[in-house]
N, C-alpha and C positions, 0 to 999 in steps of 0.2 A: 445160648447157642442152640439147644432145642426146640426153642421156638423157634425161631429164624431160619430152622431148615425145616420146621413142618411148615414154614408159611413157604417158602419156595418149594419144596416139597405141591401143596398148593396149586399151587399158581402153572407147575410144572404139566397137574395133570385136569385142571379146572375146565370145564366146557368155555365152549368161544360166548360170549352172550348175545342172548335171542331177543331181549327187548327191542320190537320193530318200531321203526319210526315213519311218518307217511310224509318225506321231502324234506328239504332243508328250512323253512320256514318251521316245521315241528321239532326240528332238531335243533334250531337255535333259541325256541321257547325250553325246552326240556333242558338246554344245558345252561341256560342262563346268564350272564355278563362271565368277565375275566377278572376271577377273584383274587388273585397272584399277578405280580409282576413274573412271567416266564424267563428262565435262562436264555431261552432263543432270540428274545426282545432285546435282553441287553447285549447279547455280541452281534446281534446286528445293529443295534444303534454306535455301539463302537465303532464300526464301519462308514457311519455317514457322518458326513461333517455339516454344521451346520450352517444351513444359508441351499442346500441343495433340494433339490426338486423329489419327493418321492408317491409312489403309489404302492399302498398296501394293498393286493389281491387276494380277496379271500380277509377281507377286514372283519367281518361278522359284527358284532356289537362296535367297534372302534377300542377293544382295549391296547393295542400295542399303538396306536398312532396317540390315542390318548397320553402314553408311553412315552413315546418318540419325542411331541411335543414338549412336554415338563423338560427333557433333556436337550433337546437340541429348538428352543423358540423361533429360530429362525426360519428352518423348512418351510417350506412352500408342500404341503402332506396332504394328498386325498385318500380316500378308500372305495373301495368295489368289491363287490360280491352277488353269488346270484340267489341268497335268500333278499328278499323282498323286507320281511318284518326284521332282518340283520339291518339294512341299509335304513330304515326307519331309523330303527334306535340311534343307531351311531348319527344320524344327522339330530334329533331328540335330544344328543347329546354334547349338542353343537361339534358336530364335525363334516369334512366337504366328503360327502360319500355319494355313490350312483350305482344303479345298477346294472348288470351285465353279464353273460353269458359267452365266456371266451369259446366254448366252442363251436359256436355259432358264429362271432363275429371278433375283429380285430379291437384293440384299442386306439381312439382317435389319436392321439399323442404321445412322444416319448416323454419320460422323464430321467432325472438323474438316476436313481438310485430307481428298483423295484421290488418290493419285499412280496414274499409270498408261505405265508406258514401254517404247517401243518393243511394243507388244503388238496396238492396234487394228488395225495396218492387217494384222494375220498373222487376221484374223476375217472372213467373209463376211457374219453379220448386226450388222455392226458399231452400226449403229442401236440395236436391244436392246441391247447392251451399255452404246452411250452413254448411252442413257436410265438405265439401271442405276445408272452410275456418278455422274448428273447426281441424282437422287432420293437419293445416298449419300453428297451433299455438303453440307456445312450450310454453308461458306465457299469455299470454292477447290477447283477440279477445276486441277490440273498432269499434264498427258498431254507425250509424245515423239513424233515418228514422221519418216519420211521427208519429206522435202521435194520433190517431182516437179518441182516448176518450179527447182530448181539449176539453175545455169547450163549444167553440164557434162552434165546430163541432157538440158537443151534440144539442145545440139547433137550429141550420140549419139544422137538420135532425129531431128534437121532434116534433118542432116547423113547422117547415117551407115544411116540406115534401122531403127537397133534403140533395140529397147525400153532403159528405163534401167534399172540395175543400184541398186534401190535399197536398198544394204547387205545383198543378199543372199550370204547365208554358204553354204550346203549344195546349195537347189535354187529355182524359181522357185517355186514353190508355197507359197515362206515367205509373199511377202508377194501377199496377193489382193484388197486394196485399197490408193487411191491420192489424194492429195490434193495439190493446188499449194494456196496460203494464200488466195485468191480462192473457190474449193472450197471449201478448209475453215472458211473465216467464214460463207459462205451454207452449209452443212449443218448446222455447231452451232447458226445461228439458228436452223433448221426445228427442232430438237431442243429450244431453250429454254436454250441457252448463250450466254453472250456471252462473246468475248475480249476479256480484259484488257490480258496484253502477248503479244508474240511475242519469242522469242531466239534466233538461232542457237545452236547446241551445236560447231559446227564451219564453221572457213573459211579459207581461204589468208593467204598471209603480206603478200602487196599487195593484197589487196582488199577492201574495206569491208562487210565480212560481218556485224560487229555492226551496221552502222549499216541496211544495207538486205539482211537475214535470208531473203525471202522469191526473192530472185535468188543470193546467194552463200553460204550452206549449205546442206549437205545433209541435215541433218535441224534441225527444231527442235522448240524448248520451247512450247508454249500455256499462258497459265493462263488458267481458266476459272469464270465464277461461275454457279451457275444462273440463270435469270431467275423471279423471285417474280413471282406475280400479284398483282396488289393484294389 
């Protein structure tokens, strides 16, 4: 138990890290393939059945489509992202990937399903994006991202004076936007999403983290449908 509260102790009052990185093609060398199958991979492939159409956004190496596949062979799966040497590999690694710059430009096609994780909140016109990827879904938008309202975020920041460390790996600059789940149901409304469900991806061993997601993990799952106009 002493340990466990000097490491959150820690962690409470740790600098944000400074390791820079020079674009996403050095950032996807520096962080290297997806060593773990993620929690976020398998509740979103729960979600799709197979034989449906999807687009992973923000695929980097191809580890979740990688994923996707083994579980569901039927999918019809591509991937996109706007590192350059990400979209290499994952095609290296026989997979249909391309590249692309949502905020710049649309996606040519819808598909069934569109996954998108951990990726938004490392974007400043995260808007274009969502819109992007909202017009590019004919059924279900499934995104990832941090959680700001965690609990342990709240009090490294009540408490402690510092910003929250949200799952930043190399430097602060990864991620430069932020949402608690209050935030992010009024901003996907403005955009023309509705949430479906919400899931934690992650949360302690005594605390009711599936049950109440938006206080007791640190990041979660949204699925998201467009909103049709009549």
């Amino acid at each position: 138990m002493p340990h466990r509260l000097s490491s959150r102790f820690k962690k409470y009052t740790a600098p944000l890290p400074m390791r820079t990185f020079d674009g996403y093609d050095e950032y996807w060398a520096a962080r290297g393939g997806e060593p773990i199958i993620h929690p976020r991979w398998k509740i979103g492939v729960a979600k799709i059945p197979d034989g449906a159409t999807v687009l992973d956004v923000g695929c980097g190496s191809g580890g979740f489509l990688t994923y996707l596949q083994s579980e569901r062979p039927n999918v019809v799966a591509k991937g996109t992202d706007i590192s350059r040497d990400a979209v290499r590999s994952a095609c290296e690694a026989g997979l249909d990937a391309f590249w692309s710059d949502l905020t710049r430009e649309k996606l040519p096609e819808q598909y069934d399903y569109v996954t998108c994780f951990e990726t938004i909140e490392h974007i400043a016109d995260a808007e274009t994006v969502a819109e992007a990827l909202r017009d590019a879904t004919r059924h279900r938008l499934i995104m990832s991202l941090p959680n700001f309202g965690y609990i342990h975020h709240r009090i490294r920041h009540a408490v402690f004076g510092r910003f929250p460390n949200t799952s930043l790996i190399f430097h602060v600059k990864e991620h430069i936007r932020h949402w608690g789940v209050t935030d992010f149901r009024e901003w996907a409304a403005t955009l023309g999403l509705r949430i479906v469900s919400i899931e934690g991806q992650y949360g302690g061993q005594y605390v009711p983290w599936r049950r109440y997601p938006a206080w007791f993990s640190p990041q979660l799952v949204y699925v998201l449908e467009p909103i049709r106009n009549p």
